[in-house]
Structures are given as C-alpha cells and as structure tokens.
N, C-alpha and C positions, 0 to 999 in steps of 0.2 A: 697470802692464799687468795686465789681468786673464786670466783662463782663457777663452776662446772656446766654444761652443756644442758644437765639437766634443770639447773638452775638451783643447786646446793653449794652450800657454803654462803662465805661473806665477801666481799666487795674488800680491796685492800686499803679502802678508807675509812671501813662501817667502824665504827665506835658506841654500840649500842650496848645496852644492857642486857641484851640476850646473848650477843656474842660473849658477851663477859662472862656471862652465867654458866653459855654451854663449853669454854675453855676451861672457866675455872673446874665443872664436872668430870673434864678428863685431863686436870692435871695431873703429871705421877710423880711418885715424891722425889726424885731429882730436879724438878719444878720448883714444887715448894721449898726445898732445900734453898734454890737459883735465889725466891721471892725474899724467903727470909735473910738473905748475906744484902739484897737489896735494900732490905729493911734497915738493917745493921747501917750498911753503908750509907744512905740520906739520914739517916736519924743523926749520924756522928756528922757529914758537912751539914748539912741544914740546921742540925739540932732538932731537937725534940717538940721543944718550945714552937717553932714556926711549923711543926710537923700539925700540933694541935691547936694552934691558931688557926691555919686554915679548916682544919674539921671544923673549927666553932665557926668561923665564916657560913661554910655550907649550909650548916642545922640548922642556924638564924635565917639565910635566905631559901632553905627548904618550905621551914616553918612560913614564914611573909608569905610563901609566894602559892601556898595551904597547898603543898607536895605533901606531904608529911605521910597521907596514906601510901600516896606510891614509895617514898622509904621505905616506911612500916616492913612493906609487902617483898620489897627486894632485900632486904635487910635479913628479913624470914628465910626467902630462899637461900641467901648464901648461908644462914645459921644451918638449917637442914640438910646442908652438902658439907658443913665442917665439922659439926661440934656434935650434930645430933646422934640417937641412937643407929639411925641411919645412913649415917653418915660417911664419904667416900674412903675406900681403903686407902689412898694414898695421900687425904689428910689422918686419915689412925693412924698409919705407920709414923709420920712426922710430928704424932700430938705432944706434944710439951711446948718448951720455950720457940722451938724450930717453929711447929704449925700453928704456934698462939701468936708469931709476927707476920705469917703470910696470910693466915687467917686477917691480922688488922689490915694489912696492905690490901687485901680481896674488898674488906668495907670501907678502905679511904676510897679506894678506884671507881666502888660502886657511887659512893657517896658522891664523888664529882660526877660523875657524868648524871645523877641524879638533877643534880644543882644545875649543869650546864653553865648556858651564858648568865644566870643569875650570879656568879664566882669572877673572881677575874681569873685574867689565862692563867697570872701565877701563882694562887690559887691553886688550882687547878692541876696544873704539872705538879706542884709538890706534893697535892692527893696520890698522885696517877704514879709518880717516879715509881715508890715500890715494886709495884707488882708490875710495873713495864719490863723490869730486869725479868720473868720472867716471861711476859706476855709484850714483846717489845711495839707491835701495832699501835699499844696505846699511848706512845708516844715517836711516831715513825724517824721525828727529826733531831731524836738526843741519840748519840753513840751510846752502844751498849756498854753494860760494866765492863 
C-alpha cells in the first residue's frame, strides 16, 4: 500500500506501531483466522520455547532501555481492540483458542517493534513471523504461508 495523493496511508516500508495498530483495528476475522494457522505454524517449526525466548529478550531490553511505559501504553491499546468490552467485532467473532493466538501474535509483533534495534534481527522476525502471515509488510522478505 502506498501513500495517496492526499498523503493517506503508509509508505510500503513504514513498519511503525501505528500502522500495526490501525491494521490490527480493521482486521476481519478471516484475518485473524489467517494469524492464528500462523501461529500454529511457527510455534510447531520454531517451537514454542524459542517463540518465548525471544519475548523474554525484548522485555529485558524494553525494560534496560526504561521503554517499559511506551509498552505499558501499546500493550493497552491492542488489549482494548481484542479482549475489551469494546472490543472489535471481528476479534469477538474469533474469541477462543483462534483469537487468543492472534491476539498473542498482535503483542509479540507489537513487542518487537517496540524493542527495535535494542533485539536482534532474529529476534525479531520470530516475534513478527505470526501476525506477518496475516499482515505480510511486516516481514516483506519471507514468502507467505
């Protein structure tokens, strides 16, 4: 997706926290459906274990690096687009086990880009893999599932 004329949208390199924010608000649940088989599928190659290795990487270098309020705060917002009572219909429609894996894949993805260059790249991509299967930008250079 490119920027518009009027200067809407994102840039087809932006990898920001907002673009994540305002994709993950109009995901519909054949999305989250997409995120969560994503989920399934890196959890089984990668395993688990290296899935939650690198989240403890991040937290530790969030923490160090006294991010911790800017987590807090994007942490919050994707809580109140998934789980809240407010929360968007097309993570209700996928609430169980479906939207309780894309829901994690939305806070590993936030989580790295949080962390940034403080992570390393690989790191990083095994945060992001998930929800790339459905938001595939966030990783432009891995083949899709």
């Amino acid at each position: 997706m490119g920027v518009d004329a009027e200067g809407y949208g994102f840039s087809d390199h932006d990898r920001t926290l907002a673009r994540l924010i305002d994709d993950v608000r109009v995901m519909s649940p054949s999305s989250v459906e997409r995120v969560a088989m994503g989920w399934d599928h890196h959890s089984r190659r990668q395993g688990v274990e290296v899935m939650h290795a690198a989240e403890k990487a991040a937290l530790e270098a969030i923490e160090k690096a006294n991010r911790g309020p800017l987590w807090d705060q994007v942490r919050k917002s994707l809580f109140g687009l998934t789980e809240s009572g407010n929360a968007l219909v097309s993570w209700r429609a996928e609430h169980g086990e479906i939207g309780h894996k894309a829901e994690s894949a939305a806070f590993m993805a936030a989580l790295a880009l949080v962390a940034g260059p403080l992570i390393t790249q690989e790191e990083s991509t095994t945060l992001l893999r998930p929800l790339a299967a459905g938001l595939p930008w966030l990783l432009p250079n891995e083949p899709p599932l």
